[in-house]
C-alpha positions as CSV (number, residue, x, y, z in Angstrom):
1,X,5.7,-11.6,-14.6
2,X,7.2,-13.1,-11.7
3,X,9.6,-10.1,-11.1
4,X,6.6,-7.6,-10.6
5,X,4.1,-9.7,-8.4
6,X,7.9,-10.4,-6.1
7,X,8.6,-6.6,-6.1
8,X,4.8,-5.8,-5.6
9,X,5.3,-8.0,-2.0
10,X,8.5,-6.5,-1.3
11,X,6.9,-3.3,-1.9
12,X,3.8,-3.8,0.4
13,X,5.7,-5.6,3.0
14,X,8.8,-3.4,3.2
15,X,6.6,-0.4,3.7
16,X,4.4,-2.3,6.5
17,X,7.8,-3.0,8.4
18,X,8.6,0.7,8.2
19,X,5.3,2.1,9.2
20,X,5.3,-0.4,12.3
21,X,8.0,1.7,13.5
22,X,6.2,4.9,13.8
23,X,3.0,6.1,16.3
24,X,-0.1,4.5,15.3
25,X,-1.6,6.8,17.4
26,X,-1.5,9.6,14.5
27,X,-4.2,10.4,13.2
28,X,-4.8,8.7,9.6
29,X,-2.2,6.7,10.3
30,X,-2.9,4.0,7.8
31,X,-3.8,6.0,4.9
32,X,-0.2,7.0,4.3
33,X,0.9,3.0,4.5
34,X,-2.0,2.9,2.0
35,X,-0.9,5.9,0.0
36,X,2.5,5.0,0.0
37,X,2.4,1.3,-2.1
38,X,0.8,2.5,-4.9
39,X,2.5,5.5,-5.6
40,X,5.7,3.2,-5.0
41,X,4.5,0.6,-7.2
42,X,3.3,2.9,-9.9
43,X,7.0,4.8,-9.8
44,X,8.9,1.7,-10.4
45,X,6.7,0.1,-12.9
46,X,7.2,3.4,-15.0
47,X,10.9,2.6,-14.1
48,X,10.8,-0.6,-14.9
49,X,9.0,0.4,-18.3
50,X,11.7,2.8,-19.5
51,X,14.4,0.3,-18.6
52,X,12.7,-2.0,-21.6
53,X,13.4,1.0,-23.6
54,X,9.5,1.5,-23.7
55,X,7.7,4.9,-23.3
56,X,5.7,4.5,-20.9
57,X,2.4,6.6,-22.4
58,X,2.2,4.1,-25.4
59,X,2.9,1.0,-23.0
60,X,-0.7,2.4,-21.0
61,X,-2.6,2.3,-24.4
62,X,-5.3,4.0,-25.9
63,X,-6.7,7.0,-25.1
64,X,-10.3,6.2,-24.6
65,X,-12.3,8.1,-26.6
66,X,-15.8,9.4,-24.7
67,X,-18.1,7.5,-27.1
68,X,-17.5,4.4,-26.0
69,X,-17.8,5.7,-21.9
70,X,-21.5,4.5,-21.7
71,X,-20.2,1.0,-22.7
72,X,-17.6,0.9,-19.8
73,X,-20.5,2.3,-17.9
74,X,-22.2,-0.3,-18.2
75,X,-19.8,-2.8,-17.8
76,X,-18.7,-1.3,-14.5
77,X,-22.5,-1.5,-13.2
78,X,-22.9,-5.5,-14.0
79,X,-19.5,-5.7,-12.5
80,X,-20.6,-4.3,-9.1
81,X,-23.8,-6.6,-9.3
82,X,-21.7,-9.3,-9.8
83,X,-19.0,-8.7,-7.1
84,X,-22.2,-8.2,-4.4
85,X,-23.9,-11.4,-5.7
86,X,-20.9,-13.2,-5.3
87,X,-20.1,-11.5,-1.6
88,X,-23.2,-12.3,-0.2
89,X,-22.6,-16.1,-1.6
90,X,-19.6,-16.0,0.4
91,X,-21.0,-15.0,3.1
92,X,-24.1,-16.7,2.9
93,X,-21.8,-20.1,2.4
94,X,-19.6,-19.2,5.1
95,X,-22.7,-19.0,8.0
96,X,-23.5,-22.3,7.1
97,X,-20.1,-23.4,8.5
98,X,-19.6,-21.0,11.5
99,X,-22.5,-17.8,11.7
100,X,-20.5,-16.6,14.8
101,X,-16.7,-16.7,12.8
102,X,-18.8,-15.2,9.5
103,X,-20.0,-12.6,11.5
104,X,-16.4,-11.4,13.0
105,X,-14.8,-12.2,9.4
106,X,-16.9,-10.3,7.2
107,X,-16.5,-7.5,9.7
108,X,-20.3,-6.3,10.5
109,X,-22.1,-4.6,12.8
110,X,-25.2,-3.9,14.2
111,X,-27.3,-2.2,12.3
112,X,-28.0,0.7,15.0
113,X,-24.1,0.6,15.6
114,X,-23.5,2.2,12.1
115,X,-26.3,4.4,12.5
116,X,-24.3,5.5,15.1
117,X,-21.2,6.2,13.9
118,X,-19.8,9.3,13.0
119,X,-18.3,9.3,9.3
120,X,-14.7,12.0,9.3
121,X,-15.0,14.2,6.3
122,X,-11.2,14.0,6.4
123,X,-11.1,10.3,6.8
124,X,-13.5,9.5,3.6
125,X,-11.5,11.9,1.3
126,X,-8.2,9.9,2.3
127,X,-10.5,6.5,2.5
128,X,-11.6,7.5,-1.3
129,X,-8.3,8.4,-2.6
130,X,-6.0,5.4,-1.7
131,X,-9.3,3.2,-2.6
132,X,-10.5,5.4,-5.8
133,X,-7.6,6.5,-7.5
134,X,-4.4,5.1,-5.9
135,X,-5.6,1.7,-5.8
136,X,-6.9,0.6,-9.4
137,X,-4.4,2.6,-11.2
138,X,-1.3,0.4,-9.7
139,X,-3.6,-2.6,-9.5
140,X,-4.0,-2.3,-13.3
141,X,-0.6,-1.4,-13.9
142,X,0.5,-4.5,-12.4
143,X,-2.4,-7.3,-12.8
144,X,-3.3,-6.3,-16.3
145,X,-0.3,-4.5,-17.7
146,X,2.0,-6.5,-16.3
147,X,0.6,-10.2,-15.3
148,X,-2.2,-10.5,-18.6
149,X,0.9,-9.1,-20.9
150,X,2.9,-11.5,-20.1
151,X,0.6,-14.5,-19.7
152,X,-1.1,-13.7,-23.4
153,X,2.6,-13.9,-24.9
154,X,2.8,-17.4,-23.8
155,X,-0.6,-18.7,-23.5
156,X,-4.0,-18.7,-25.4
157,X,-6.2,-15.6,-24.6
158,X,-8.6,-16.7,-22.7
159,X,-6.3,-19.0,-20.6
160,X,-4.3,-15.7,-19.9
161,X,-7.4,-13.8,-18.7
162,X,-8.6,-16.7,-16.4
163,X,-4.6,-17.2,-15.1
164,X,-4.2,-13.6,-14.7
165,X,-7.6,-13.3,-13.0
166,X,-7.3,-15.9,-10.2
167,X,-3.6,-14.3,-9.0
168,X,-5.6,-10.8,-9.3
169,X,-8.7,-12.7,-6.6
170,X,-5.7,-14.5,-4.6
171,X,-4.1,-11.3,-3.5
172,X,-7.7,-10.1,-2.9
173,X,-8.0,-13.4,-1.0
174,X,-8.8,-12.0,2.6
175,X,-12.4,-10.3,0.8
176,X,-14.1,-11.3,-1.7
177,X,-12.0,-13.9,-3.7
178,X,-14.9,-15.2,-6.2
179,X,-16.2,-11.5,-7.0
180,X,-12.5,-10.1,-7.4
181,X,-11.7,-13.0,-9.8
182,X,-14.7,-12.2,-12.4
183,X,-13.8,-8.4,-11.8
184,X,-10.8,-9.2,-12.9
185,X,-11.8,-11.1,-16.3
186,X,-13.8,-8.2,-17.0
187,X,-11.3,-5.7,-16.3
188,X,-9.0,-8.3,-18.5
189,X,-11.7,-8.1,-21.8
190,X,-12.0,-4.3,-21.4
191,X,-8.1,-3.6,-21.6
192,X,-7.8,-5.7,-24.4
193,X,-10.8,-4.6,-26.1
194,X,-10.0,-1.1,-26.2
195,X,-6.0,-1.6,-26.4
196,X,-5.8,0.1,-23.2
197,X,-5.1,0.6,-19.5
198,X,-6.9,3.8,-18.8
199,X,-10.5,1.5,-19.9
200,X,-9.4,-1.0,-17.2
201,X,-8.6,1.6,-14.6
202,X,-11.9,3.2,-15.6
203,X,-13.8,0.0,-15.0
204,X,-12.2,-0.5,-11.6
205,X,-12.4,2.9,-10.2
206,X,-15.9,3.0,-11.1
207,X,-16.4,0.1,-9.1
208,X,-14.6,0.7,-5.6
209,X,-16.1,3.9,-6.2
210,X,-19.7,2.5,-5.6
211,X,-19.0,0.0,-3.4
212,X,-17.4,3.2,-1.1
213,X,-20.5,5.0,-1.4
214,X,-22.6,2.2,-0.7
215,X,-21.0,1.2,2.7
216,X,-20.2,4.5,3.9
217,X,-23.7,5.7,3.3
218,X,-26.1,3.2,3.5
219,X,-24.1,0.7,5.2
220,X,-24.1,-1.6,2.5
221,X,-21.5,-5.1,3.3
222,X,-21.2,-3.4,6.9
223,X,-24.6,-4.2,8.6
224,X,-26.3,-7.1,9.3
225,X,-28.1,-9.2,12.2
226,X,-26.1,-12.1,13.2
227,X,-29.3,-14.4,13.5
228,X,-30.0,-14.1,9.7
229,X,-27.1,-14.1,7.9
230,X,-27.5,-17.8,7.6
231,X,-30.5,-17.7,6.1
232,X,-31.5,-18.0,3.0
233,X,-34.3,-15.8,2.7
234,X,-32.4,-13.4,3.6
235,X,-30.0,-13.4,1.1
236,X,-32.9,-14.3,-1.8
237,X,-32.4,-10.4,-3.6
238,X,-28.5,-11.1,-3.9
239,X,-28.7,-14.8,-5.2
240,X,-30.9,-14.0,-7.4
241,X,-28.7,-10.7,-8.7
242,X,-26.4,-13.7,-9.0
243,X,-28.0,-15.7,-11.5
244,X,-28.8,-12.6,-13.9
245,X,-25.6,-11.1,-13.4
246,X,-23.4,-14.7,-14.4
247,X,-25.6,-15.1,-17.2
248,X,-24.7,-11.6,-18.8
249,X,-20.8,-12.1,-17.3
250,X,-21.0,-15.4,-19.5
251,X,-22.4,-13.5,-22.8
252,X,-19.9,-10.5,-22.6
253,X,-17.2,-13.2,-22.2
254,X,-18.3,-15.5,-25.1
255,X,-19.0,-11.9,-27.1
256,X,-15.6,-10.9,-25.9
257,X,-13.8,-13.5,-27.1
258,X,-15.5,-13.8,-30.2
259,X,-14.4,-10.7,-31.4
260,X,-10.7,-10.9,-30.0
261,X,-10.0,-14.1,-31.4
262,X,-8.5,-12.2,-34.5
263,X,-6.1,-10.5,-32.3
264,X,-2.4,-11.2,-32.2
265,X,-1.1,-13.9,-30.3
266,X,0.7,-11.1,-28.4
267,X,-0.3,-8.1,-26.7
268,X,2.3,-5.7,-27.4
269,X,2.0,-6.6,-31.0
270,X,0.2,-4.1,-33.7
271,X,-1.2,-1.7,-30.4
272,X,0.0,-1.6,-27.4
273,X,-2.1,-3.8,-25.4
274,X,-2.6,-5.4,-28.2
275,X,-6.7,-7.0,-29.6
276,X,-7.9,-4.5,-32.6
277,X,-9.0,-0.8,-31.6
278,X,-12.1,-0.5,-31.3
């Protein structure tokens, strides 16, 4: 486990130090930086799979069949509640402390400033690749193909989920820690669910997918007014979103569970991401 979260930095910080080197004055520049770790990351870990003497189809799992698609559906709408409940906690927590370094940190604007601004057709196809596609496919490779793997050979399940889950909100650290931490539990129970990667990746696609479309087109974790941010009031719709959405995080957990306590004690054991196909 160890070996691919130490090759996923090298990875990330060996292509920082060579894009440095290059004009940051082209245009896009950062997309290719952003393009260039995950396709990296997602060519060694098939590497890296062979070298086990593993194909690296089966090690991905299932194929996920498109009756159980409303289910994922589903799952990747509560998540998105829950990751914007938590966000606005965070930020909500954060004003209490400093409304000025909140405001800076969380990186909003003025309201009539993103009215504003004018959104590159070019820019949100690259934006939506590396954050749509690129991104949760090696995330998912790594963080729960990877990390959970490895973690659920040595440890209980659910002590593998919450271990795997709080490296998966560390490196996510400079967002939305608490939100990228239960997103990661329920991208954990989905992959081992339905014995597969492609249901994670579905789940987390889904998800950067809407939060994309909700800040690039209605603003959505980019606006707000400095003077109410540390207000509760303000944040009432979100907190309460908060409450429901723990409450049915904490039943699909406990209903998760339930049903793969059977499973092996390993993943790679009976299926390839182990839990019983659904």
């Amino acid at each position: 486990m160890h070996e691919v979260v130490f090759l996923w930095l090298l990875v990330m910080f060996g292509w920082r130090a060579i894009f440095e080197n290059f004009d940051n004055n082209i245009e896009n520049f950062i997309y290719l930086e952003w393009a260039a770790i995950p396709v990296t990351m997602i060519i060694l870990s098939r590497r890296f799979i062979q070298n086990e003497h593993q194909d690296f189809v089966e090690w991905m799992g299932e194929r996920v069949l498109k009756r159980y698609f409303p289910e994922l559906f589903v799952v990747t709408i509560a998540s998105v509640c829950l990751g914007i409940s938590c966000w606005a906690l965070l930020v909500f927590l954060s004003a209490q402390i400093d409304a000025d370094w909140a405001y800076r940190h969380w990186h909003f604007a003025a309201p009539t400033d993103f009215d504003r601004a004018n959104w590159l057709p070019n820019w949100i196809v690259l934006y939506s690749i590396t954050t749509i596609i690129l991104g949760p496919i090696m995330e998912e490779i790594v963080f729960r193909g990877f990390v959970l793997r490895r973690l659920q050979e040595k440890h209980s399940l659910g002590v593998a989920i919450v271990i795997s889950s709080l490296i998966f909100g560390f490196f996510h650290l400079h967002k939305n820690f608490l939100g990228s931490f239960f997103h990661g539990v329920i991208c954990a129970l989905v992959t081992i669910k339905f014995a597969s990667l492609y249901a994670a990746i579905f789940v987390h696609a889904g998800y950067n997918a809407m939060i994309v479309f909700m800040e690039r087109f209605y603003g959505f974790f980019l606006t707000a007014e400095i003077s109410r941010i540390g207000s509760i009031s303000y944040w009432l719709p979100e907190l309460a979103l908060l409450v429901i959405s723990l409450a049915a995080f904490f039943w699909y957990w406990k209903i998760g569970l339930r049903s793969l306590n059977a499973a092996p004690s390993a993943l790679i054991q009976v299926c390839p991401l182990g839990g019983k196909r659904p």
